[in-house]
C-alpha positions as CSV (number, residue, x, y, z in Angstrom):
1,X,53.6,-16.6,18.1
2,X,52.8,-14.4,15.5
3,X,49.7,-16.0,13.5
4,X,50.1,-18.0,10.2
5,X,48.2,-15.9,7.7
6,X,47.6,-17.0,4.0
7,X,48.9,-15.0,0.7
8,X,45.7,-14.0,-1.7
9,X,47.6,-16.2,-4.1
10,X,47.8,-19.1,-1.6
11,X,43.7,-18.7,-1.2
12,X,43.0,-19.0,-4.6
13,X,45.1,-22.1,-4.7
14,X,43.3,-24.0,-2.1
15,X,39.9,-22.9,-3.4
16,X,40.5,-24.0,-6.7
17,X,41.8,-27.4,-4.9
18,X,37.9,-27.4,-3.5
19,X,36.4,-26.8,-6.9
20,X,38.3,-29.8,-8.2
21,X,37.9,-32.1,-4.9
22,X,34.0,-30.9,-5.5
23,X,34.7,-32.6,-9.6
24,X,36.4,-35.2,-7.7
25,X,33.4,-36.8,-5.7
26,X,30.9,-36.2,-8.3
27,X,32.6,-39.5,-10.1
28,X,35.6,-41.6,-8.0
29,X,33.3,-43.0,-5.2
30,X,30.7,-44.2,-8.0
31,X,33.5,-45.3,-10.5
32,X,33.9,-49.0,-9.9
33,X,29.7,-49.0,-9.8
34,X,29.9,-47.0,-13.0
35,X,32.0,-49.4,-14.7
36,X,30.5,-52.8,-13.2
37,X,27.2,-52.4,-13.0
38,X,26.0,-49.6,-15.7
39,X,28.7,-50.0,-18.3
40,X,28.6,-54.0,-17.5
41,X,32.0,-54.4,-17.6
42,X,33.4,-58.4,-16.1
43,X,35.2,-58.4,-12.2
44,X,38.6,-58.9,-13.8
45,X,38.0,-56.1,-16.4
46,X,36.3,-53.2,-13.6
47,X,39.8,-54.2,-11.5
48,X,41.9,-53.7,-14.3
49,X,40.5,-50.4,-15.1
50,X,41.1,-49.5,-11.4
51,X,44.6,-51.2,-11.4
52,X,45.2,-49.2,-14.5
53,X,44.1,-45.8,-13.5
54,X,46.2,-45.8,-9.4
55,X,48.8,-47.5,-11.0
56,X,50.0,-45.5,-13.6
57,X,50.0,-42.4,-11.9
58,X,53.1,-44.4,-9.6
59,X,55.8,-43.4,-12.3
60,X,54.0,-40.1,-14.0
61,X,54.8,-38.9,-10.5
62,X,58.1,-39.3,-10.4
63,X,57.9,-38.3,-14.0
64,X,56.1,-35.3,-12.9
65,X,58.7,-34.4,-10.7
66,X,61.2,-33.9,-12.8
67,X,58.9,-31.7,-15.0
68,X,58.4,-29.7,-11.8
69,X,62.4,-29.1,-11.3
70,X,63.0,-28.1,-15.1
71,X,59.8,-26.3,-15.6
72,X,57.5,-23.6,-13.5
73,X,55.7,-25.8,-11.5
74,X,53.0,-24.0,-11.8
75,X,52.8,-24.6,-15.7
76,X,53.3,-28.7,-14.7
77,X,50.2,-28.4,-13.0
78,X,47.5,-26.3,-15.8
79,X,48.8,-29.1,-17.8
80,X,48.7,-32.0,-15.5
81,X,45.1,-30.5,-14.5
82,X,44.2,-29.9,-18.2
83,X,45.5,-33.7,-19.7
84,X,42.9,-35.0,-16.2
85,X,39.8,-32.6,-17.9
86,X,40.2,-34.7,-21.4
87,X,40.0,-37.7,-19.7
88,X,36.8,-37.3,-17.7
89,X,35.6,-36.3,-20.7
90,X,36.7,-39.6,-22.4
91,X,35.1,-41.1,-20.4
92,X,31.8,-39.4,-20.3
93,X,32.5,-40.8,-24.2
94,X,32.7,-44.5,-23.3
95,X,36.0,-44.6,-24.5
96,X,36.9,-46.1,-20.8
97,X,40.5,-47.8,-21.0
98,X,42.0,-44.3,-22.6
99,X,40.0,-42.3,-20.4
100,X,41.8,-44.3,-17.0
101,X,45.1,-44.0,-18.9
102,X,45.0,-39.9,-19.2
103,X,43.7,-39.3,-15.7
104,X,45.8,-41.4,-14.2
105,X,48.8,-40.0,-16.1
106,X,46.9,-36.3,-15.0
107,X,46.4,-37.0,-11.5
108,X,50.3,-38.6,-11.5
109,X,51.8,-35.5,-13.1
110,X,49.4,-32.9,-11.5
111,X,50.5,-34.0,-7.2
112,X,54.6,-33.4,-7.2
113,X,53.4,-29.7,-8.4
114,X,51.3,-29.1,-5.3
115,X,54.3,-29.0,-2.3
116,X,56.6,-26.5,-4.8
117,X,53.4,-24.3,-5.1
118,X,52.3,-23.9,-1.9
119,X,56.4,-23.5,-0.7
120,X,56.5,-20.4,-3.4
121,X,53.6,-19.0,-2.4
122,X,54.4,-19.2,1.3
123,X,56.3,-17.0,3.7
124,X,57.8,-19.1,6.2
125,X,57.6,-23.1,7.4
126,X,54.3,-22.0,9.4
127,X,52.1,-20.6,6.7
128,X,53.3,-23.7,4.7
129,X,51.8,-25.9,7.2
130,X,48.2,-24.0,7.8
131,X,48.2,-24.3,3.5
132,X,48.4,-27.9,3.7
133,X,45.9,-28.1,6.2
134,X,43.4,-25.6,4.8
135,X,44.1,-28.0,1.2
136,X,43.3,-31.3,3.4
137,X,40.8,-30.2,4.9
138,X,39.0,-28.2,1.6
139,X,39.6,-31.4,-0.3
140,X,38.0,-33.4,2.4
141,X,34.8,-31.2,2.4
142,X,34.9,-31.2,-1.4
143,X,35.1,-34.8,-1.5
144,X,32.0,-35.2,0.6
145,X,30.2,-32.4,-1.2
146,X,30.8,-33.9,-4.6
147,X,29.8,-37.5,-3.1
148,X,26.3,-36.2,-1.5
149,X,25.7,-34.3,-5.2
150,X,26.4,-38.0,-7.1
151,X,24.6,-40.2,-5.0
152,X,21.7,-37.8,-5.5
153,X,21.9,-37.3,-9.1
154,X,23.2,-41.0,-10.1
155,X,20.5,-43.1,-8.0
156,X,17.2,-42.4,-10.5
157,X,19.5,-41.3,-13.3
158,X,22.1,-44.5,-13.9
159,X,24.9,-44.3,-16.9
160,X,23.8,-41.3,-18.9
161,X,24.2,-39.0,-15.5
162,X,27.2,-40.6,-14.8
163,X,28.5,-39.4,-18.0
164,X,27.6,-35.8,-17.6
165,X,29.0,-36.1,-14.0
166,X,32.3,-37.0,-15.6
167,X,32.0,-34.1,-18.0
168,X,31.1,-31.7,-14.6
169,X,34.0,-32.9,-13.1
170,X,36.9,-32.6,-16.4
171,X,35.2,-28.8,-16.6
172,X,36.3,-28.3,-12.5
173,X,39.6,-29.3,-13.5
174,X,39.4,-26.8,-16.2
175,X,38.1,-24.0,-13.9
176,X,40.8,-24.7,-11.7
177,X,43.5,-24.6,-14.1
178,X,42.5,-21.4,-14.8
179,X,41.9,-19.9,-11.6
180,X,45.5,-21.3,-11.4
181,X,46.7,-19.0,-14.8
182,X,44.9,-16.0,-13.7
183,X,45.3,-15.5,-10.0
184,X,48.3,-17.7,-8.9
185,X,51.8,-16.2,-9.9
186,X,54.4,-18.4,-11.0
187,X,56.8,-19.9,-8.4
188,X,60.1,-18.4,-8.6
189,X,62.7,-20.5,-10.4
190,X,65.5,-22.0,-8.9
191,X,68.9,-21.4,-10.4
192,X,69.6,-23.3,-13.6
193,X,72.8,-24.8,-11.7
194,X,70.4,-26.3,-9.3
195,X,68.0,-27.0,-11.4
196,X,70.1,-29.6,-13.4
197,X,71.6,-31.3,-10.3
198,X,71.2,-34.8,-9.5
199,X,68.7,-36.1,-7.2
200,X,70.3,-37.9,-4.5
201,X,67.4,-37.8,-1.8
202,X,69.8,-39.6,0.9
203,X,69.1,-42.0,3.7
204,X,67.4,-39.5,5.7
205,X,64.5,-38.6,2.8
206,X,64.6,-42.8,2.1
207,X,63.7,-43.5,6.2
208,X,60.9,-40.5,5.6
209,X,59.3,-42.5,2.7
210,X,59.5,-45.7,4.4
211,X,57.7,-44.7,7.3
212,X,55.1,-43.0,4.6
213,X,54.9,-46.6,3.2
214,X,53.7,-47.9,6.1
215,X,51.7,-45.3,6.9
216,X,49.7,-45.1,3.8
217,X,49.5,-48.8,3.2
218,X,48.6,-50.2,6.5
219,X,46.4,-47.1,7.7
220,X,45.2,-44.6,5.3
221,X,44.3,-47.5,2.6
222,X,43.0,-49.7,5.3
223,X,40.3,-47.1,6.7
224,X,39.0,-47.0,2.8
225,X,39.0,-50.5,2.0
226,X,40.3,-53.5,5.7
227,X,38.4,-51.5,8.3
228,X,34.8,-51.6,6.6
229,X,35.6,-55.7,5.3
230,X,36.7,-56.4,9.4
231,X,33.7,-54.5,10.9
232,X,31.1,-55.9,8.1
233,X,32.6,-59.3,7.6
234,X,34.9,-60.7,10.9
235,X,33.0,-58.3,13.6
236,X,29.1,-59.1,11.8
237,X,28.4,-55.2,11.8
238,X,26.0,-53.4,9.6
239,X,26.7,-51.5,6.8
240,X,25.2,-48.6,8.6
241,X,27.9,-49.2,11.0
242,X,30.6,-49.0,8.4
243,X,28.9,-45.9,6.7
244,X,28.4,-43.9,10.6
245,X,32.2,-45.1,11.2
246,X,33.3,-43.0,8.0
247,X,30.9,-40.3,8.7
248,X,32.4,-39.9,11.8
249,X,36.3,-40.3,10.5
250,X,35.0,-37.4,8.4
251,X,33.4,-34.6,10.7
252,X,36.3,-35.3,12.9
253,X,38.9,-34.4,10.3
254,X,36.9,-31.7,9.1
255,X,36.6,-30.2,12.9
256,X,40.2,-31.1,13.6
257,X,42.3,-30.5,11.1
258,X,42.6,-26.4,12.1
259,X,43.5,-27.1,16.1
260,X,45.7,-29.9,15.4
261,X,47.7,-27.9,12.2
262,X,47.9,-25.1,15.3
263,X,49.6,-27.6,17.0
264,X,51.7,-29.0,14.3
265,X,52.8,-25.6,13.8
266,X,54.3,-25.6,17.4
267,X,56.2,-28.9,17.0
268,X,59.4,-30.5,15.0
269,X,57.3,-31.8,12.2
270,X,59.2,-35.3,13.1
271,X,57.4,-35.0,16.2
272,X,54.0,-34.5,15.4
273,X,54.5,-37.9,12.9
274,X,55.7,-39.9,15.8
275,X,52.6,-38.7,18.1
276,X,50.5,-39.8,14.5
277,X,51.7,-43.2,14.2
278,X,51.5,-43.8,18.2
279,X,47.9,-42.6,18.0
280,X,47.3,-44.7,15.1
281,X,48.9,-47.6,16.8
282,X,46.7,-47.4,19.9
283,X,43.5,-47.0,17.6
284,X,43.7,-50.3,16.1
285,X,44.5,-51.3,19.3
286,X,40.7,-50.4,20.2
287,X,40.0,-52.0,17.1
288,X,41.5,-55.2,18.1
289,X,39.5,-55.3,22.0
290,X,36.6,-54.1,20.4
291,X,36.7,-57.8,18.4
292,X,36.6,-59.3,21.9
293,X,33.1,-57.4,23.0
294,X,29.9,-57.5,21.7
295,X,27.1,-54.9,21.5
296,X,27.0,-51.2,22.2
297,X,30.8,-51.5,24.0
298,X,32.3,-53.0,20.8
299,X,30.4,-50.2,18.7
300,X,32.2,-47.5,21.4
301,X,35.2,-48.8,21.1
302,X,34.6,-49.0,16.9
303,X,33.7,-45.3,17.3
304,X,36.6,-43.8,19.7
305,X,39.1,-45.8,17.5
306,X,38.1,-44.1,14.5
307,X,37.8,-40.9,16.3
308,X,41.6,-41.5,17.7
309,X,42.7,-42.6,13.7
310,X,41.3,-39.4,12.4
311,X,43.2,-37.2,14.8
312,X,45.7,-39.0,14.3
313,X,45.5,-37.8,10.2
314,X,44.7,-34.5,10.4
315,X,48.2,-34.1,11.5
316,X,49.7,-36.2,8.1
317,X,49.5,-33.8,5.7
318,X,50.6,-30.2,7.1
319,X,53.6,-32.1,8.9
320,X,54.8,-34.9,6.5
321,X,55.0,-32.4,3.3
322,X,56.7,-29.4,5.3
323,X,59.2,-32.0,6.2
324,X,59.5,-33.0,2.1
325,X,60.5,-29.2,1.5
326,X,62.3,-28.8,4.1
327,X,64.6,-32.0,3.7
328,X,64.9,-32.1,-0.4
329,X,68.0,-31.2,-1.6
330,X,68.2,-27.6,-3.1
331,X,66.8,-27.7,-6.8
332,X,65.3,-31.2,-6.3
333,X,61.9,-29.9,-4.7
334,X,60.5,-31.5,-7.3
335,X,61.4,-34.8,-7.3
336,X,61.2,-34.6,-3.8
337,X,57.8,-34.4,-3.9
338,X,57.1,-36.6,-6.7
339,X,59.2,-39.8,-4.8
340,X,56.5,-38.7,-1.9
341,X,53.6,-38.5,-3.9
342,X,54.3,-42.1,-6.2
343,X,54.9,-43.8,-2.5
344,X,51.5,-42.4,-1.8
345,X,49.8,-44.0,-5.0
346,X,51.9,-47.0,-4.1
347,X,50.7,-47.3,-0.6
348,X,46.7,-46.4,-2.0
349,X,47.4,-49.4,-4.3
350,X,48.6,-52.2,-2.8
351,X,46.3,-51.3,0.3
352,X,43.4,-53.1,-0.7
353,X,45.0,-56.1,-1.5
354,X,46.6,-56.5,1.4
355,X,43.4,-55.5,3.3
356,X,41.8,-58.9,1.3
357,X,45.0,-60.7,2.4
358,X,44.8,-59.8,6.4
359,X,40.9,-60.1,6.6
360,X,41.1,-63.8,5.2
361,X,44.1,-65.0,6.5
362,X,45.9,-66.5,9.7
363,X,47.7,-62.6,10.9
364,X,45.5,-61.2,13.3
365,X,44.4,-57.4,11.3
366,X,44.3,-54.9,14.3
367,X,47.7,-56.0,15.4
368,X,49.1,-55.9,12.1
369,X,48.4,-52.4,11.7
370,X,49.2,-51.8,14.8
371,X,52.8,-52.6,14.3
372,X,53.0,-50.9,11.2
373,X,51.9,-47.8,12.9
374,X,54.7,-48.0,15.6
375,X,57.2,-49.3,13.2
376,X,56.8,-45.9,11.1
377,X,56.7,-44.0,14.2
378,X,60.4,-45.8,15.3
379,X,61.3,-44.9,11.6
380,X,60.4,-41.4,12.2
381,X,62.5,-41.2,15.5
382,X,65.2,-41.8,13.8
383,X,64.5,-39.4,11.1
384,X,63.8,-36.8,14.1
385,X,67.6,-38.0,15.6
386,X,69.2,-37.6,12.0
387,X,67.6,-34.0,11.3
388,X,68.6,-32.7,15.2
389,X,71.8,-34.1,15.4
390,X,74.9,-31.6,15.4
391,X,75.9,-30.7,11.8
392,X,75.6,-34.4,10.3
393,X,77.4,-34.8,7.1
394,X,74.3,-35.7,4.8
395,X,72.1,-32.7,6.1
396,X,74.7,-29.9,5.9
397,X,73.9,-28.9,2.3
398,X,70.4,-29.5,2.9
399,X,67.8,-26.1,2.2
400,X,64.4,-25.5,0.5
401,X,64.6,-25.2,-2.6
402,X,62.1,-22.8,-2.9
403,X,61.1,-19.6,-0.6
């Protein structure tokens, strides 16, 4: 198989995603402290600044993907990336409930742009998938690069470093909406008739984001916010536990995510979700016997179930948005993307709470996520039936809508 080699134009793409992943981690991982504890913001007031910022990006996204269809896309995203730079910078001027409303609305209208990019700027389904894998794994390495430079500059510094972290991070927005003018040509337009057509995504696409749902919601959420309140609450681990657990989630995505998008190039993308979601399922599985030990065997188990969950992911992102472009109607690309990126923020949202919910209630956690994770891998078997079937009805107009 001939290798899957990356346009100039697709390089500067995912290196300005790493500048702005790099902005990124300077501020979000510090934001609730931010807000809390150096602005002294109340509980109910720090949440609803949260709520506000995920939960308005929900509709900007589908919102944003419209835009995407009617417009360039890559005009929707200097301006999505642009409308994020004023807000960091609202921020850096106190000015906190506008600043969450304009990076939310940013962030919402900035994502359904990134799938239509990377599809124009890509020669075949391949290179698509090693350009969401690069992006994953850039933004993941960003993320933690921007994180180690905030902790350091934030511990001695408090609020008035904060603020020029903010400002550092709306000026890597701008850098990368310019590296985005200069050195990224526009995506080719689809014809106008497609372009006005109506978006009828069809029971296929709607299995595809359910199986997202659950995938989000009950695993990537859970690993940010019900894995570290089980391991540090139910299972009486340290937080040096929790932190080495993510560390670990980390370097192995950061390792991984090049041999498995190899892989995923290889496979039906439908394929490589079902082997996710199975992984996924027997991870919390670990989880769940690791509850029954004590000691160094429940920290192994802790540590080759987040090892297993983070294989698992580095397969999410070149195989789940390959299979958006390639099932989205012709001239809905767009909104395609957008639906996939507002179930995202959806799933990231409600997450949390739901991690709160399962930690402090009656279901039993692990084997909740557990069945999640093989429910959306059943979901995705069916998907896999639908799209390899002989010439069914709903898939025979179906193409990318960009090339």
């Amino acid at each position: 198989m001939r290798a899957a080699r990356l346009s100039g134009p697709a390089w500067w793409f995912v290196a300005g995603y790493a500048v702005s992943a790099i902005g990124t981690g300077l501020c979000y991982p510090f934001l609730a402290i931010y807000l809390h504890q150096l602005r002294g913001r109340s509980d109910t007031a720090t949440a609803g600044l949260l709520l506000l910022l995920a939960g308005v990006a929900v509709p900007v996204s589908v919102l944003g993907g419209r835009l995407v269809d009617r417009y360039a896309p890559r005009a929707v995203a200097i301006g999505a990336l642009l409308v994020q730079a004023a807000g960091w910078v609202l921020l850096a001027a106190g000015a906190d409930g506008p600043a969450m409303l304009v990076i939310g609305v940013g962030t919402g209208a900035f994502l359904p742009a990134v799938v239509p990019v990377i599809a124009g700027l890509s020669a075949s389904e391949a290179v698509r998938a090693r350009t969401m894998s690069i992006r994953y794994l850039l933004l993941n390495l960003g993320l933690g690069v921007g994180a180690g430079i905030g902790g350091l500059v934030l511990g001695p510094a408090g609020a008035p470093a904060f603020r020029w972290l903010c400002v550092a991070n709306g000026v890597s927005c701008a850098v990368y909406a310019l590296v985005l003018a200069r050195r990224v040509p526009p995506v080719r337009a689809v014809r106008r008739e497609e372009r006005l057509a109506p978006f009828r995504p069809g029971y296929t696409f709607g299995l595809l984001l359910a199986a997202q749902l659950l995938l989000v919601t009950f695993g990537l959420a859970q690993v940010e916010s019900g894995v570290p309140l089980m391991v540090r609450g139910a299972m009486s681990g340290s937080t040096a536990l929790v932190g080495g657990l993510y560390a670990v989630a980390t370097l192995v995505v950061l390792v991984g995510q090049l041999p498995v998008a190899r892989w995923v190039e290889r496979v039906h993308k439908t394929r490589a979700l079902i082997a996710m979601g199975l992984l996924w399922a027997g991870a919390w599985l670990l989880g769940w016997v690791a509850g029954a030990l004590t000691g160094g065997a429940r920290t192994a188990l802790l540590v080759a179930m987040i090892v297993t969950f983070a294989l698992g992911e580095c397969a999410y992102s070149p195989a789940f948005y390959t299979l958006v472009e390639r099932i989205a109607p012709a001239g809905t690309l767009g909104r395609s993307s957008g639906a996939a990126w507002a179930v995202f923020q959806l799933g990231n949202t409600i997450g949390p709470p739901i991690a709160v919910f399962l930690v402090g209630g009656p279901a039993p956690f692990w084997l909740v996520l557990a069945a999640a994770a093989a429910l959306a891998a059943v979901l995705m078997l069916v998907v896999d039936r639908r799209m390899h079937a002989a010439a069914p009805p709903e898939l025979n107009h179906l193409t990318p809508a960009i090339r």
